[in-house]
Residue, then its C-alpha position, 0 to 999 in steps of 0.5 A: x439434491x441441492x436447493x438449485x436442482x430442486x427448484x429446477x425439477x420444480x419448474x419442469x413438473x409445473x411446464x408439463x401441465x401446461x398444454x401450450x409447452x410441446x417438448x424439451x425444447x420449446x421448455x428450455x426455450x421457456x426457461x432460458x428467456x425467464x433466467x435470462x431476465x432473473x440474471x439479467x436484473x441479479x446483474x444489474x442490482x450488483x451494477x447500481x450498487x457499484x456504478x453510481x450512473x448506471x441506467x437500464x436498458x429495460x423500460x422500468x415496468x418490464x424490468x423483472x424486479x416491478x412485475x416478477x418478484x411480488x409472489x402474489x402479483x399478476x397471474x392468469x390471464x393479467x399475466x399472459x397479456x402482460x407479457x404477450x402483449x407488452x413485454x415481447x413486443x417492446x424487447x423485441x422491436x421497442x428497445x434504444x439500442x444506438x449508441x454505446x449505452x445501446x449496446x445492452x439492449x441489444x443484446x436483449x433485442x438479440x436475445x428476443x429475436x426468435x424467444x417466444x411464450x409458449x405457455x397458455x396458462x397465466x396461472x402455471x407461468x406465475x407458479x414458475x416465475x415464483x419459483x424462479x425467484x427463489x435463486x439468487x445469482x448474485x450468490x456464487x453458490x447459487x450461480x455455480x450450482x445453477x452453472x452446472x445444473x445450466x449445462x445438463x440442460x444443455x445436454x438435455x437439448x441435444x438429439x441424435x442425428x440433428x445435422x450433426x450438432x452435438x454438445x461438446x464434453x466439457x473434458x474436452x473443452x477443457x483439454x482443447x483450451x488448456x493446450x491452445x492456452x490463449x494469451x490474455x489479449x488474444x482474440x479467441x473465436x468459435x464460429x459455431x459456438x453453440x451454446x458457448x461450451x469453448x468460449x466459457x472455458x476460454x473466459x475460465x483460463x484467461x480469469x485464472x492465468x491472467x486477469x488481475x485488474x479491471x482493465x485485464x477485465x476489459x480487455x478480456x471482455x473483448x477478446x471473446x467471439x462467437x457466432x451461431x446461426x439457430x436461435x435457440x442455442x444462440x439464446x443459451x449461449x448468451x445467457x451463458x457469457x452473462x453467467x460467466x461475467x459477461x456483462x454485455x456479450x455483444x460479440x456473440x452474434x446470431x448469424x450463419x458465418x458460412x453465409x459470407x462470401x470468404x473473399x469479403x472477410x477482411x485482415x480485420x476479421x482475423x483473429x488469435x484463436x479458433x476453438x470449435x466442434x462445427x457441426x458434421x454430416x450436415x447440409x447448407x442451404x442452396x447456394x452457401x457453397x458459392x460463398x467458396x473459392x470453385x476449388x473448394x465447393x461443398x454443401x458439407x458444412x464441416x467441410x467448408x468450416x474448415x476452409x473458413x477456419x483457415x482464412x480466419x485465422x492470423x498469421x501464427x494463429x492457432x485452432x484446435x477443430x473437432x472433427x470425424x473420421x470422415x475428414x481424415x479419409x475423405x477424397x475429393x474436396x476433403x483431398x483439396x482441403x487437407x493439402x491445403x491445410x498442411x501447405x498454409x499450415x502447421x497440423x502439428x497434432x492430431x489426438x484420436x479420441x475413442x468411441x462413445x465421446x459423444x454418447x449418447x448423441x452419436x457413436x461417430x469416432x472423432x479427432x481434434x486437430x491442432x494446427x498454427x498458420x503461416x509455416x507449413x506441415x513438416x510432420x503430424x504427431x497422431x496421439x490415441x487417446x485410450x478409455x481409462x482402466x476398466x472402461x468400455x465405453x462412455x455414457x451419459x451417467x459415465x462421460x469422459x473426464x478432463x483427468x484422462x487427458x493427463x498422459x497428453x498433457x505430460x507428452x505435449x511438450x512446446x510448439x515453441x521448439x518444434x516438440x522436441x520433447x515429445x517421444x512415441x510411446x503406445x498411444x503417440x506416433x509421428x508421420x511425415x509430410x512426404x509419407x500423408x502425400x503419397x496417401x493421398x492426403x489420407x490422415x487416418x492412419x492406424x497406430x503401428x504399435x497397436x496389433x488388428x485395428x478397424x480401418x477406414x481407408x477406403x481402398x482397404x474396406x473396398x479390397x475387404x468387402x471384394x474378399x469378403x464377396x469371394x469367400x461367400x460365393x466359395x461358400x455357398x457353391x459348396x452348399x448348392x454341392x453338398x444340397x444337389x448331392x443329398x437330393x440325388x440320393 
């Protein structure tokens, strides 16, 4: 266990004794805000050292380094109030955040918002503190460690069955934006972004294709948006973009983006790239759904994400959305909203993901949907994505891997020339527009060089279920036949 997962592990152990500190998200909430003030101040000695008029937003007795880092500073009690009574109150309400020197202050005004300590005892806050201190994330072997041991706390978070939300597999992440590949001065969005899964992957491409100065810095600094309504990932998320190079993510903002009337998004609102897994099988409040043209009014939010995604995009913009079963064969609104998509849109791809991606959250089948805007569908190329060799399933100490998408990678080809190289195979056939319209706009469509499959069309289980139905009835008449015989005798 490296010296990062120790101190971690530590951390946990001395919370649970603490009677204030009620289960794992009120400890990673605790936990995110305490890093987010050790990064913050890491970051900031690196920024005095290079930037000679550098000022912190942080009044200077609240700044970690003149309350945090003495081990046999305030404790108990002196502690509790201390950051009860000064420091939550001032980062929350007391910061100068106009201007432009304004803007890191309020990203920690945001990050504030709705943080809270929850810990009662003075005495156990010190010993975490301490520990805290002991990580240095201006030491690129503490903060990689740190980024990997950051994202199993991600993944401790999430639970089965919470209106949808799910952590994304960083294989998938990773496969969506290596295949999107966003330019350098691309404006790159996720309008649920959760805990900032796509956008680091974004940031990672575009360092790793792209940046070569500090300018290609700024502007990738720029290019990065996202939104998130709950303010516990959207805390995560931000300390998320500070450990990835992000020094002031003030585009990561804490709002519901379905909360807009769709009309008043403007062509200045638009952008390059969406990237995103909205959350599914959740409900919106009262009266979100007439922020939607009547057409298109839903409660789902999957559903009017997607007519979102779809305003929000520039012409020639590309998106790449995760998505369940129940958008391909949905009927109704799903209908409207699938021609609408391949009539305003090319859905070029769509990559069939197997069970047990997402587990051990939920066992629900999922598909990511590429598509540009502005020419429409003229066919869908549907790749299924298999388990690797000797795989069954996924779990959480076997997820899927980025390297299982290497067939894909290979078949993909180029939008450029319309995939001209692509061919099916196995796991790869195409569909024409003709043929998803006499469906009915139904885009679950098995793999035809695969035998028996499950369906999901509708009509089919409706026809199997009334099968099913019959062969019962035929069965247990020929009991009540064979019982009244045996009893006649």
């Amino acid at each position: 266990m490296s010296n990062v997962s120790g101190i971690i592990k530590s951390i946990q152990d001395i919370m649970r004794k603490d009677v204030g500190v009620d289960g794992d998200a009120q400890r990673i909430s605790q936990l995110v805000w305490l890093f987010f003030l050790k990064i913050v101040d890491d970051r900031e000695l690196e920024l005095e050292l290079t930037e000679d008029d550098y000022t912190s937003p942080i009044p200077e007795d609240l700044r970690w380094r003149n309350w945090a880092t003495d081990s046999e500073g305030i404790t108990g009690d002196e502690l509790l109030d201390f950051v009860n009574v000064q420091l939550f109150p001032t980062f929350k309400n007391k910061l100068k955040i106009e201007g432009e020197d304004g803007k890191r202050a309020l990203v920690i005004k945001n990050v504030f918002e709705d943080a809270y300590n929850y810990m009662k005892s003075g005495t156990l806050l010190r010993q975490v503190i301490n520990k805290i201190c002991e990580i240095d994330f201006n030491a690129s072997r503490d903060r990689h460690t740190f980024g990997s041991i950051y994202e199993q706390l991600l993944k401790d978070l999430q639970s089965a069955g919470n209106a949808g939300e799910f952590y994304t597999p960083r294989a998938v992440t990773t496969f969506i934006v290596d295949r999107i590949s966003p330019k350098l001065e691309d404006t790159v969005l996720d309008p649920a972004c959760g805990t900032g899964g796509f956008l680091t992957n974004v940031i990672e491409y575009k360092r790793q294709h792209f940046v070569k100065s500090p300018t290609d810095e700024a502007i990738l600094q720029k290019s990065i948006l996202g939104v998130e309504k709950k303010a516990l990932p959207h805390m995560l998320c931000t300390t998320n973009m500070i450990l990835h190079g992000i020094d002031v993510p003030i585009n990561i903002k804490h709002d519901n983006t379905l909360a807009r009337p769709l009309r008043d998004y403007t062509n200045n609102d638009r952008v390059n790239v969406i990237v995103t897994n909205p959350p599914f099988g959740g409900m919106e409040e009262d009266g979100i759904e007439n922020n939607f043209p009547a057409t298109i009014r839903t409660r789902e939010t999957a559903n009017l994400f997607m007519a979102l995604i779809i305003h929000l995009l520039k012409n020639e913009g590309k998106a790449a959305v995760v998505l369940p079963d129940g958008f391909l064969f949905g009927e109704g609104i799903q209908t409207r909203l699938k021609e609408k998509l391949l009539t305003e849109c090319n859905l070029h791809t769509i990559v069939r993901l197997p069970n047990g991606v997402f587990n051990p959250y939920t066992g629900i089948r999922t598909n990511i949907l590429f598509f540009t805007k502005g020419k429409q569908t003229e066919q869908v190329w549907f790749y299924e994505h298999p388990y690797p060799e000797g795989v069954v399933n996924y779990n959480k100490t076997k997820p899927m891997r980025f390297e299982e998408f290497e067939a894909e990678i290979k078949w993909w080809g180029s939008e450029e020339d319309g995939f001209s190289a692509r061919v099916e195979n196995e796991q790869a056939w195409k569909v024409s527009v003709e043929d998803i319209i006499s469906r009915n706009y139904n885009l679950d469509i098995k793999n035809p060089h695969i035998g028996e499959q499950n369906s999901h069309d509708p009509d089919e289980l409706l026809n199997q279920y009334k099968e099913e139905q019959t062969e019962i009835s035929k069965l247990r008449n020929q009991l009540k036949e064979i019982l009244a015989e045996a009893l006649s005798k």
